[in-house]
PyMOL Python script that loads the backbone (N, CA, C, O; Angstrom):
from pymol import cmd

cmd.read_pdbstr("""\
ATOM      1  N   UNK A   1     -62.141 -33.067  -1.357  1.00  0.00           N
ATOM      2  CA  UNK A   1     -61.840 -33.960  -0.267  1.00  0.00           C
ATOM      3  C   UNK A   1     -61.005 -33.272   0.796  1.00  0.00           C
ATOM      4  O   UNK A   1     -61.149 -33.449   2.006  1.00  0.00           O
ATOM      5  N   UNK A   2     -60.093 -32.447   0.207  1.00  0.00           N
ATOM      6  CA  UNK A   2     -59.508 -31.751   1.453  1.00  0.00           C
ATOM      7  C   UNK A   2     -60.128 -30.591   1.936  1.00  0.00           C
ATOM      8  O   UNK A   2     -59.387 -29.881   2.615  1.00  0.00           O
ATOM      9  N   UNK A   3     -61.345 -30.173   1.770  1.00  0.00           N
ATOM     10  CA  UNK A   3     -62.168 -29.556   2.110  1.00  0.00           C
ATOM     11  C   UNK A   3     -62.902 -30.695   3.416  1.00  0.00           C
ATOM     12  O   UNK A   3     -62.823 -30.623   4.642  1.00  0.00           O
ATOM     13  N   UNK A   4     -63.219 -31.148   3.013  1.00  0.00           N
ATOM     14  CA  UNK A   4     -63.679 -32.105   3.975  1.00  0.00           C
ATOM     15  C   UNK A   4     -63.380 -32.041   5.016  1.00  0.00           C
ATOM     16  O   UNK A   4     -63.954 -31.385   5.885  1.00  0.00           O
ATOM     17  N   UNK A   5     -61.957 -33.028   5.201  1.00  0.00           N
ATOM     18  CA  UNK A   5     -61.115 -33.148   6.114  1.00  0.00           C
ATOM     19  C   UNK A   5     -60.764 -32.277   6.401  1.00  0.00           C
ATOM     20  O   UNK A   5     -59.821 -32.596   7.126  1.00  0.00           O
ATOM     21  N   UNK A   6     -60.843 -30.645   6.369  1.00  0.00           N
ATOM     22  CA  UNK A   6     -60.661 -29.544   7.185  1.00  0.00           C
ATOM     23  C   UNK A   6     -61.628 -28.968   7.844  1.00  0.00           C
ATOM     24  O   UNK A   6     -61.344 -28.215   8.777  1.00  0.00           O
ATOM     25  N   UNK A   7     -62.854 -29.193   7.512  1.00  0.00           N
ATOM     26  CA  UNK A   7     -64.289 -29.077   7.845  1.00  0.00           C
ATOM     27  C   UNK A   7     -64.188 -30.209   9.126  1.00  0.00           C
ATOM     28  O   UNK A   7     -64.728 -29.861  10.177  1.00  0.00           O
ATOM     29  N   UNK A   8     -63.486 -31.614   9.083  1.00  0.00           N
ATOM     30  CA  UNK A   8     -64.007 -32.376  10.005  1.00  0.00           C
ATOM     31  C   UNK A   8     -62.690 -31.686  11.302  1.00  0.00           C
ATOM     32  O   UNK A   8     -63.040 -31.564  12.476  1.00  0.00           O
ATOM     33  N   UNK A   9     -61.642 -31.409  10.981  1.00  0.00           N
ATOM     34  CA  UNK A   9     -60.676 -31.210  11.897  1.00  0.00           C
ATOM     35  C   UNK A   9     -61.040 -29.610  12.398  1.00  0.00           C
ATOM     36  O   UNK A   9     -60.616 -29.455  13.544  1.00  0.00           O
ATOM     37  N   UNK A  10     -61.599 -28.574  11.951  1.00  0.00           N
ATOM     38  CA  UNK A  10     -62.314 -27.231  12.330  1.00  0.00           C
ATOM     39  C   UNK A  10     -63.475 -27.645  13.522  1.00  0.00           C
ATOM     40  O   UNK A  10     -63.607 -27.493  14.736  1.00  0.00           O
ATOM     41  N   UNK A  11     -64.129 -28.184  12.539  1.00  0.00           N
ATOM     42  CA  UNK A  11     -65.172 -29.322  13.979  1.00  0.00           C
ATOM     43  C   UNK A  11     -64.724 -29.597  15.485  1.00  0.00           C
ATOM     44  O   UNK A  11     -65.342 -29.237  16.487  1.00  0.00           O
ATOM     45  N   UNK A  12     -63.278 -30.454  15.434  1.00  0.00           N
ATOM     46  CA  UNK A  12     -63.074 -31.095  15.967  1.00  0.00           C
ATOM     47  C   UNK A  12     -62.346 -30.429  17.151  1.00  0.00           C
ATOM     48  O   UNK A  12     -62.409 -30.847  18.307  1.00  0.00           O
ATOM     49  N   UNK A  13     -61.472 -29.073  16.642  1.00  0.00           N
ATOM     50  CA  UNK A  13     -60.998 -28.246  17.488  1.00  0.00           C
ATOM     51  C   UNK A  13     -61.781 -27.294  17.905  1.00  0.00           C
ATOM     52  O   UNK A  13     -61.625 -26.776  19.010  1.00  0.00           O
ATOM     53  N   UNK A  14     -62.598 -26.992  17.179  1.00  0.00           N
ATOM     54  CA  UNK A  14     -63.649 -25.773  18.272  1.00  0.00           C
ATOM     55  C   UNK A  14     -64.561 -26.632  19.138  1.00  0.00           C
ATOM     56  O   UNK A  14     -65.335 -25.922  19.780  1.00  0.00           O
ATOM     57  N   UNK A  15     -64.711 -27.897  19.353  1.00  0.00           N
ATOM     58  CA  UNK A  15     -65.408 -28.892  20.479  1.00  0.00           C
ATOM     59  C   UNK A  15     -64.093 -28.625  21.234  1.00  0.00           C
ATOM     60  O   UNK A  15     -64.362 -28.034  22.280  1.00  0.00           O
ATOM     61  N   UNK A  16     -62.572 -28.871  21.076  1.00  0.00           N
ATOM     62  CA  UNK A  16     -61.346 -28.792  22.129  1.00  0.00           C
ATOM     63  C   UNK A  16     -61.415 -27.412  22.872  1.00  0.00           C
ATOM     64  O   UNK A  16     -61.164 -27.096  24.035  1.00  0.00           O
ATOM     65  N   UNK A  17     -61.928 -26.576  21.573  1.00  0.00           N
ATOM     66  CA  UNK A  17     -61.607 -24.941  22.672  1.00  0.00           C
ATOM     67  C   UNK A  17     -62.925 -24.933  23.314  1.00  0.00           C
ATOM     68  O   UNK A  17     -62.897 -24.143  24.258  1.00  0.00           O
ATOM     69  N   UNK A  18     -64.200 -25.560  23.165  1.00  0.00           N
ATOM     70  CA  UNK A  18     -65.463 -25.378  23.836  1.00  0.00           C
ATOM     71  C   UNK A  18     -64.876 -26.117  25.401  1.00  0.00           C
ATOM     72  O   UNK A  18     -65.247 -25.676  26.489  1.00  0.00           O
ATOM     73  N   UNK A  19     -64.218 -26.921  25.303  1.00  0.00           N
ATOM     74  CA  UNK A  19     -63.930 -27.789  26.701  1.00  0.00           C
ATOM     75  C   UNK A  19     -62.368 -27.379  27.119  1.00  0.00           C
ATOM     76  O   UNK A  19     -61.632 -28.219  27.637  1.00  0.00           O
ATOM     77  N   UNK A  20     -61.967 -26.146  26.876  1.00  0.00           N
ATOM     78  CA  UNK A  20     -60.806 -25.317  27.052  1.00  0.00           C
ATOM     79  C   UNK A  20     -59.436 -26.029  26.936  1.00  0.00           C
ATOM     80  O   UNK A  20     -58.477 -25.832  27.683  1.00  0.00           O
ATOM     81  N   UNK A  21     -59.510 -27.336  25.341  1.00  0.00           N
ATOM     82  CA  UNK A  21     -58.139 -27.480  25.601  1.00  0.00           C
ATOM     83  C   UNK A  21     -57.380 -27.394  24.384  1.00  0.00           C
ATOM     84  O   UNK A  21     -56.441 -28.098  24.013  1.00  0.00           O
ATOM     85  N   UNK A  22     -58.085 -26.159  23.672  1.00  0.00           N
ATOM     86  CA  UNK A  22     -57.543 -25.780  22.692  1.00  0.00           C
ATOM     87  C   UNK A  22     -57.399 -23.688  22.625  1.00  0.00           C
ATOM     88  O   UNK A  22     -57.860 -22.778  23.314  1.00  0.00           O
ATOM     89  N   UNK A  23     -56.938 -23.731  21.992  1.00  0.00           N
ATOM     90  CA  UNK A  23     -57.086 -21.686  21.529  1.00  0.00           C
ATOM     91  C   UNK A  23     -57.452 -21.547  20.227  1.00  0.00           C
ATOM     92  O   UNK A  23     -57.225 -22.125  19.165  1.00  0.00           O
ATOM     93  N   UNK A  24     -58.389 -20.162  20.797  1.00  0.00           N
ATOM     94  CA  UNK A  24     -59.127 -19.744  19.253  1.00  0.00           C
ATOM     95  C   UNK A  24     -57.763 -19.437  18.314  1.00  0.00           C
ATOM     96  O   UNK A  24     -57.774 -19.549  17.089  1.00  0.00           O
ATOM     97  N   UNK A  25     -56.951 -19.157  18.855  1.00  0.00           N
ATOM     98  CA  UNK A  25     -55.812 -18.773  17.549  1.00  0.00           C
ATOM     99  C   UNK A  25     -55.265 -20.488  16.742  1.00  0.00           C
ATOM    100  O   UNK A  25     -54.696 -20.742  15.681  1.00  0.00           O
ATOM    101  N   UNK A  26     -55.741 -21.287  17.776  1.00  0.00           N
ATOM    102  CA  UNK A  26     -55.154 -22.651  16.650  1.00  0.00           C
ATOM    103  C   UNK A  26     -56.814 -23.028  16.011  1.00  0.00           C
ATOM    104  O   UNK A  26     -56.898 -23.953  15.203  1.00  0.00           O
ATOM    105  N   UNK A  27     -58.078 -22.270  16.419  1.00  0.00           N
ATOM    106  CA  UNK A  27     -59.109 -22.658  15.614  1.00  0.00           C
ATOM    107  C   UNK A  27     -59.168 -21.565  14.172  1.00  0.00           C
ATOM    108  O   UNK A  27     -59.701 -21.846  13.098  1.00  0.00           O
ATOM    109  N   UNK A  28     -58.511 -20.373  14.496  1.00  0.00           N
ATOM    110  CA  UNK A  28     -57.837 -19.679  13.534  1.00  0.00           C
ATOM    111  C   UNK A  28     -57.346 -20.106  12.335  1.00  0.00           C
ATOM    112  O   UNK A  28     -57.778 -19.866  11.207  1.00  0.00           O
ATOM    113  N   UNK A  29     -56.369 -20.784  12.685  1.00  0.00           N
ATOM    114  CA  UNK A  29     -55.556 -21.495  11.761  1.00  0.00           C
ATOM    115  C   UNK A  29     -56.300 -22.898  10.951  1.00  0.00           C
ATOM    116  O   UNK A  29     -56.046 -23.419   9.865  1.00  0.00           O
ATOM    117  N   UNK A  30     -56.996 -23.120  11.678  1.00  0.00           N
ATOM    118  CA  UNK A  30     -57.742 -24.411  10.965  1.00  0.00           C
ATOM    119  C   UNK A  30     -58.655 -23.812   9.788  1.00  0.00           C
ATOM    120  O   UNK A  30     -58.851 -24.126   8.614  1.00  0.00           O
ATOM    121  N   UNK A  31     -59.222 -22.589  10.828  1.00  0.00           N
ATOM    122  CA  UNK A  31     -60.433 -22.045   9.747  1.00  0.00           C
ATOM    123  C   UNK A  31     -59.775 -21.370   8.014  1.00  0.00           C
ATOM    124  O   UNK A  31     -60.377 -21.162   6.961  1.00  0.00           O
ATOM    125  N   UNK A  32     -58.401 -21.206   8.378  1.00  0.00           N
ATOM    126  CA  UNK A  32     -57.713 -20.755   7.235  1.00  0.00           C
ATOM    127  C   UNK A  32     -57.459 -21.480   6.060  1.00  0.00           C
ATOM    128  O   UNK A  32     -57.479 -21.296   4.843  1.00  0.00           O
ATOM    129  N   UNK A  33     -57.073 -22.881   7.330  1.00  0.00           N
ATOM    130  CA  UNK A  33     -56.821 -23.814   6.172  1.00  0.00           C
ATOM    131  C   UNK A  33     -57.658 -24.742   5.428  1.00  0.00           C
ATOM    132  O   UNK A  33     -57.362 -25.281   4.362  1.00  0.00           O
ATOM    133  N   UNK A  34     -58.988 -24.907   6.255  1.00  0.00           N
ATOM    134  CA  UNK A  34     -60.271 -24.959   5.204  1.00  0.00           C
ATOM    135  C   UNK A  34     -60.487 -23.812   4.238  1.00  0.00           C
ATOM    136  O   UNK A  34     -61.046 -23.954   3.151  1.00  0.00           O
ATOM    137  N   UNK A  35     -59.946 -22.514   4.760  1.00  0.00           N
ATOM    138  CA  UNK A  35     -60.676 -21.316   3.651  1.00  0.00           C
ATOM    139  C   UNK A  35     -59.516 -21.889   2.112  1.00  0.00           C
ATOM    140  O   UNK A  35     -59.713 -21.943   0.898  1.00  0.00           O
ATOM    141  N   UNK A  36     -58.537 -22.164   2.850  1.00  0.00           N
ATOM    142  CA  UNK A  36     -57.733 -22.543   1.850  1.00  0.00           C
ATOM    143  C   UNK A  36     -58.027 -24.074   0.949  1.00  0.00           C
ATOM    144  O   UNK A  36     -57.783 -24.116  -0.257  1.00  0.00           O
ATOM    145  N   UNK A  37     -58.348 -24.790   1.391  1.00  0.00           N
ATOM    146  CA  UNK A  37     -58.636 -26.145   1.030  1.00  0.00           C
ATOM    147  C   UNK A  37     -59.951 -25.628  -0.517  1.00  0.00           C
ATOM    148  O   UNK A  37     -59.986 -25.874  -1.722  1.00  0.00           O
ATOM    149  N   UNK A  38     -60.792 -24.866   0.422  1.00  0.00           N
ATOM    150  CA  UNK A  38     -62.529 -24.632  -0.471  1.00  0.00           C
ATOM    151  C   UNK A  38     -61.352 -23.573  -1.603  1.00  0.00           C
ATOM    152  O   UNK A  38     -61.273 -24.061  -2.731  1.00  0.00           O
ATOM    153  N   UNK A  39     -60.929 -22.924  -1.503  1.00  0.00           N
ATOM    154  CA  UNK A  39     -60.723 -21.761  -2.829  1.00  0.00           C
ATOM    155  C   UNK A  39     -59.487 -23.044  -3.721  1.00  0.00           C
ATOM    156  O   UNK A  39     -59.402 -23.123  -4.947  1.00  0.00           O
ATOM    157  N   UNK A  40     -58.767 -23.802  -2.856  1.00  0.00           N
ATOM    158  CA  UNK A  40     -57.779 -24.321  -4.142  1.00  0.00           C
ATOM    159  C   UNK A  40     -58.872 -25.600  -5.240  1.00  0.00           C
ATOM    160  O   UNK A  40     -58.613 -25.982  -6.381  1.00  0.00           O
ATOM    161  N   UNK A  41     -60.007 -25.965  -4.411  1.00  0.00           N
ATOM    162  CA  UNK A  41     -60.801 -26.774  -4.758  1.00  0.00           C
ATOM    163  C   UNK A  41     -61.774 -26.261  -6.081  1.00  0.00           C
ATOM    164  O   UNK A  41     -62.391 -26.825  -6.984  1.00  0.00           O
ATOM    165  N   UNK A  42     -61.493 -24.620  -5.569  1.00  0.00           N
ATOM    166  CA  UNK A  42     -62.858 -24.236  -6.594  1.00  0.00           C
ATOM    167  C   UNK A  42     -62.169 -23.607  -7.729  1.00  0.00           C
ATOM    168  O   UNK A  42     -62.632 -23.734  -8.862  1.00  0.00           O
ATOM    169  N   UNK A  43     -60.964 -22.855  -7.478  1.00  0.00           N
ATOM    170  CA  UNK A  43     -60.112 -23.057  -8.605  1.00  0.00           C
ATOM    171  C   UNK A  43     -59.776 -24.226  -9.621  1.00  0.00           C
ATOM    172  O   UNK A  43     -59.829 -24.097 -10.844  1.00  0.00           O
ATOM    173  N   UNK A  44     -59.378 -25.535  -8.862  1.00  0.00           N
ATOM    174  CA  UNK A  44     -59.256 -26.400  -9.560  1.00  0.00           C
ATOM    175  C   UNK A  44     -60.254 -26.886 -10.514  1.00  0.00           C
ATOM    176  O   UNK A  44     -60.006 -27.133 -11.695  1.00  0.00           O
ATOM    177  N   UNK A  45     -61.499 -27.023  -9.894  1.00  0.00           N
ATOM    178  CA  UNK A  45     -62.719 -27.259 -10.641  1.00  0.00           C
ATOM    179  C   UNK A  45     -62.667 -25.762 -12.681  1.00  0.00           C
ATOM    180  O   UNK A  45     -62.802 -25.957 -13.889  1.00  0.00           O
ATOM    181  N   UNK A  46     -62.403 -24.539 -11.795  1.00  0.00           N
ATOM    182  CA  UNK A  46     -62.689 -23.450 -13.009  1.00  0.00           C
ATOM    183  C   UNK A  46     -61.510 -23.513 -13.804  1.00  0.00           C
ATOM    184  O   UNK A  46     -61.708 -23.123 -14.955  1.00  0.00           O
ATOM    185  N   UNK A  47     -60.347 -23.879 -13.560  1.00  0.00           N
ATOM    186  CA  UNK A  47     -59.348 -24.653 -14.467  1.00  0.00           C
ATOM    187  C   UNK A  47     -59.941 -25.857 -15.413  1.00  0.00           C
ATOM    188  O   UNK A  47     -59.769 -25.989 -16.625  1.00  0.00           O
ATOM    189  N   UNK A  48     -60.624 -26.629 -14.595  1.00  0.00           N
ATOM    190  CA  UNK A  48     -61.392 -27.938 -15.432  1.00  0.00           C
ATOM    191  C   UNK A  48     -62.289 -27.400 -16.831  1.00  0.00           C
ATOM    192  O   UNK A  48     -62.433 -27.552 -18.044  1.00  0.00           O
ATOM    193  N   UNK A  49     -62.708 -26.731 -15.749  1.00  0.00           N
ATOM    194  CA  UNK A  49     -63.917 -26.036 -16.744  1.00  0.00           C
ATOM    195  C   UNK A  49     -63.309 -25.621 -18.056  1.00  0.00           C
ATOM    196  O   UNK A  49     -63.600 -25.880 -19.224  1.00  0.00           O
ATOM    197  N   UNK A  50     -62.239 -24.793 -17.410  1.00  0.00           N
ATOM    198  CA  UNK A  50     -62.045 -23.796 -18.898  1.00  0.00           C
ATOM    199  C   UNK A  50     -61.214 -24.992 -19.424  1.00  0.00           C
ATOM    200  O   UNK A  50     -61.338 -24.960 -20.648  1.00  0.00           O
ATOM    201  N   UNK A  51     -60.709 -25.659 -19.195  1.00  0.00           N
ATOM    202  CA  UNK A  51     -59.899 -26.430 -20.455  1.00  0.00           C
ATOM    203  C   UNK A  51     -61.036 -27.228 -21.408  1.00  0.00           C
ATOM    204  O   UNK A  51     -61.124 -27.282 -22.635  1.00  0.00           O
ATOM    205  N   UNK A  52     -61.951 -27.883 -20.250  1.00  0.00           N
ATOM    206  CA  UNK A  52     -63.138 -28.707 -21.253  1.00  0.00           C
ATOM    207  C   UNK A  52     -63.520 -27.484 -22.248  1.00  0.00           C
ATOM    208  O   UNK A  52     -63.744 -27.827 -23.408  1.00  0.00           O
ATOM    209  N   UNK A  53     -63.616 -26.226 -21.975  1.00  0.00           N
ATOM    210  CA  UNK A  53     -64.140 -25.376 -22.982  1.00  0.00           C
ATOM    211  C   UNK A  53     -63.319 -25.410 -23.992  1.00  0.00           C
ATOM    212  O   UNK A  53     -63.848 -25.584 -25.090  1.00  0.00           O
ATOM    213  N   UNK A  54     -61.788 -25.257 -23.941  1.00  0.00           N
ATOM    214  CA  UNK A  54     -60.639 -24.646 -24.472  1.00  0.00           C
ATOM    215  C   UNK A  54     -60.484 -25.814 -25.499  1.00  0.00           C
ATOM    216  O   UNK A  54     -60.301 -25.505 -26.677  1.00  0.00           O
ATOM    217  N   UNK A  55     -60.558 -27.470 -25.051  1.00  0.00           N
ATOM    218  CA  UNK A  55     -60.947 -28.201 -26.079  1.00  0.00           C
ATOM    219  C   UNK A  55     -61.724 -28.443 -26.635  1.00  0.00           C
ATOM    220  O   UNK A  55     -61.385 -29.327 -27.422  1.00  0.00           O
ATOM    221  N   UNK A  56     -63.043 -28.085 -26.781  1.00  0.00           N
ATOM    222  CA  UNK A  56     -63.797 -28.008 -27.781  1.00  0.00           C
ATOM    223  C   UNK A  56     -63.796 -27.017 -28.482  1.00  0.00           C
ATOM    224  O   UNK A  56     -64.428 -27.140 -29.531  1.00  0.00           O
ATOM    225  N   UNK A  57     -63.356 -26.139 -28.315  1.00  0.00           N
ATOM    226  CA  UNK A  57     -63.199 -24.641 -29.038  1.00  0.00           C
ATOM    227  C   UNK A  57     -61.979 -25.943 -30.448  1.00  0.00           C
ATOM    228  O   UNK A  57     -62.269 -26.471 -31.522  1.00  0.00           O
ATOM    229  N   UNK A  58     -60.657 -25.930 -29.576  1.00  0.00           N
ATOM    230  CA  UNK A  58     -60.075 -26.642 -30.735  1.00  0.00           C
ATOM    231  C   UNK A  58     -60.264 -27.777 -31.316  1.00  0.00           C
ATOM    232  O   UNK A  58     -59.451 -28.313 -32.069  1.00  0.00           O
ATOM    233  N   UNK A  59     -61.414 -28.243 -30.988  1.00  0.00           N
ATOM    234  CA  UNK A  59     -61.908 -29.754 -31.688  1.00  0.00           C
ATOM    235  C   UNK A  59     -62.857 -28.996 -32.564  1.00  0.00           C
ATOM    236  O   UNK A  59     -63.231 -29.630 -33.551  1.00  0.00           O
ATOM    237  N   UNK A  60     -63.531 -27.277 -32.372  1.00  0.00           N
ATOM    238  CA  UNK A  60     -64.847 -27.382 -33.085  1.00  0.00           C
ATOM    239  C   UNK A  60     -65.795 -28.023 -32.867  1.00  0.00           C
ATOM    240  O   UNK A  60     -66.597 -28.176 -33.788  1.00  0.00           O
ATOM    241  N   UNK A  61     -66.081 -28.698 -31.430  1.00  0.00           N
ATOM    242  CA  UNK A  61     -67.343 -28.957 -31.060  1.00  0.00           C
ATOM    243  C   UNK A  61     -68.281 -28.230 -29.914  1.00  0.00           C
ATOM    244  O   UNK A  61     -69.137 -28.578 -29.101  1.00  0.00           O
ATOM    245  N   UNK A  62     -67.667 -27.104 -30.294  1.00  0.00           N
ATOM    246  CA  UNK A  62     -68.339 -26.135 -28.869  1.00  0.00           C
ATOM    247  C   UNK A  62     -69.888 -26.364 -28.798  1.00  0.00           C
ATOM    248  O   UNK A  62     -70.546 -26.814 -27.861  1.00  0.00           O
ATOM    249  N   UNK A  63     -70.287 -25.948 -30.003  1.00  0.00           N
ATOM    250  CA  UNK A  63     -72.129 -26.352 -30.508  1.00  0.00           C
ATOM    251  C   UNK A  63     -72.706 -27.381 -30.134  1.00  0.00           C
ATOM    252  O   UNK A  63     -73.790 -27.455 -29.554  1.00  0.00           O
ATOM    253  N   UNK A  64     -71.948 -28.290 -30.476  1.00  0.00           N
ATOM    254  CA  UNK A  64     -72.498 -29.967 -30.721  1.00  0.00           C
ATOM    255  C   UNK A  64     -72.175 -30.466 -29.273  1.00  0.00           C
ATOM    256  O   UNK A  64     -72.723 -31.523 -28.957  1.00  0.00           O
ATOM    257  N   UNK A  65     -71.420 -29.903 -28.407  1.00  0.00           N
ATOM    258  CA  UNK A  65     -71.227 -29.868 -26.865  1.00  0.00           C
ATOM    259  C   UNK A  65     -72.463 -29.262 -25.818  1.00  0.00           C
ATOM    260  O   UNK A  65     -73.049 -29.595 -24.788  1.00  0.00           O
ATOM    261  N   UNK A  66     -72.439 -28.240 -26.727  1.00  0.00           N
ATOM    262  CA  UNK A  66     -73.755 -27.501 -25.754  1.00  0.00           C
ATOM    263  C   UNK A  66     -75.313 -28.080 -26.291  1.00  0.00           C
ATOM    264  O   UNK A  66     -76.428 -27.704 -25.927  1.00  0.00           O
ATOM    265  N   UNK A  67     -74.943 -29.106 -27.264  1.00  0.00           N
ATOM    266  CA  UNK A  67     -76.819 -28.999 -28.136  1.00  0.00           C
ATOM    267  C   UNK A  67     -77.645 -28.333 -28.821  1.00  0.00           C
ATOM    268  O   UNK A  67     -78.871 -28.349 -28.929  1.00  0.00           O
ATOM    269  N   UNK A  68     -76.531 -27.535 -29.432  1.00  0.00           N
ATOM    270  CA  UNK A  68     -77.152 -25.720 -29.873  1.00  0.00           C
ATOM    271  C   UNK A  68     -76.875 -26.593 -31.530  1.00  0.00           C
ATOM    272  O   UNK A  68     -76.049 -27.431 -31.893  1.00  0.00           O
ATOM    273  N   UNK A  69     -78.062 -25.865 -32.246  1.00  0.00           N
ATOM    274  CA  UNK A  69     -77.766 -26.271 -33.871  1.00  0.00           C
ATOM    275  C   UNK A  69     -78.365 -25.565 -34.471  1.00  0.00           C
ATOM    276  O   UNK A  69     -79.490 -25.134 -34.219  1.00  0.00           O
ATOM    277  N   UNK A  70     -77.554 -25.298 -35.540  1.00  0.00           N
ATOM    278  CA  UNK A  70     -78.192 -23.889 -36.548  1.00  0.00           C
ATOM    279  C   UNK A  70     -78.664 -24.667 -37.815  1.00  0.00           C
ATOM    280  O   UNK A  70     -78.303 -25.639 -38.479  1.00  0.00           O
ATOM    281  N   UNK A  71     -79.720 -23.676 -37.804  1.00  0.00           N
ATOM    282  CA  UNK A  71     -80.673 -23.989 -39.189  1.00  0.00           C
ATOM    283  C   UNK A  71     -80.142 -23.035 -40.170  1.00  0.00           C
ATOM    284  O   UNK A  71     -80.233 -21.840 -39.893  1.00  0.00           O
ATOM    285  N   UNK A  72     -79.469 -23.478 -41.548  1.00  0.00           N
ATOM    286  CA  UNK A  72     -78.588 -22.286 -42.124  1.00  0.00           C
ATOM    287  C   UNK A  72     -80.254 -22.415 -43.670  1.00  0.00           C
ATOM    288  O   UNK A  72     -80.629 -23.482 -44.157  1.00  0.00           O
ATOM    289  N   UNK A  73     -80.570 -21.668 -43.860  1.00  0.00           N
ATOM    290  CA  UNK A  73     -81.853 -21.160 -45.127  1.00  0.00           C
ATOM    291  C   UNK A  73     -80.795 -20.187 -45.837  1.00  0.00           C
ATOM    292  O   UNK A  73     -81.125 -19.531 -46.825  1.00  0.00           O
TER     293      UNK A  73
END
""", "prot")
cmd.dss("prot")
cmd.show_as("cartoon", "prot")
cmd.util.cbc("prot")
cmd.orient("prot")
């Protein structure tokens, strides 16, 4: 979401510097802080990830998580 809303405010200031009432150095700064918004977003998500992994590892349902099942003969 705060990806978003930096995507809509990046938008919104390079239309201000297209009609000269903004500077590329404050569209600079916007573009940063979307670059920043997308990497804390996608971190957060690979944090998610690895913990959903990290608990099934300690529940022992890593298998039965993924659908994988062994035939033991």
């Amino acid at each position: 979401q705060a990806s978003a809303y930096q995507a809509a405010a990046l938008d919104a200031e390079q239309k201000k510097l297209e009609n000269g009432k903004s500077t590329s150095f404050q569209v600079l700064i916007i573009q940063r802080d979307l670059t920043s918004a997308r990497s804390q977003e996608i971190r957060a998500l690979a944090d998610y990830n690895n913990s959903l992994a990290q608990l099934a590892l300690q529940e022992g349902t890593t298998l039965q998580r993924r659908r994988i099942s062994l035939d033991m003969k």
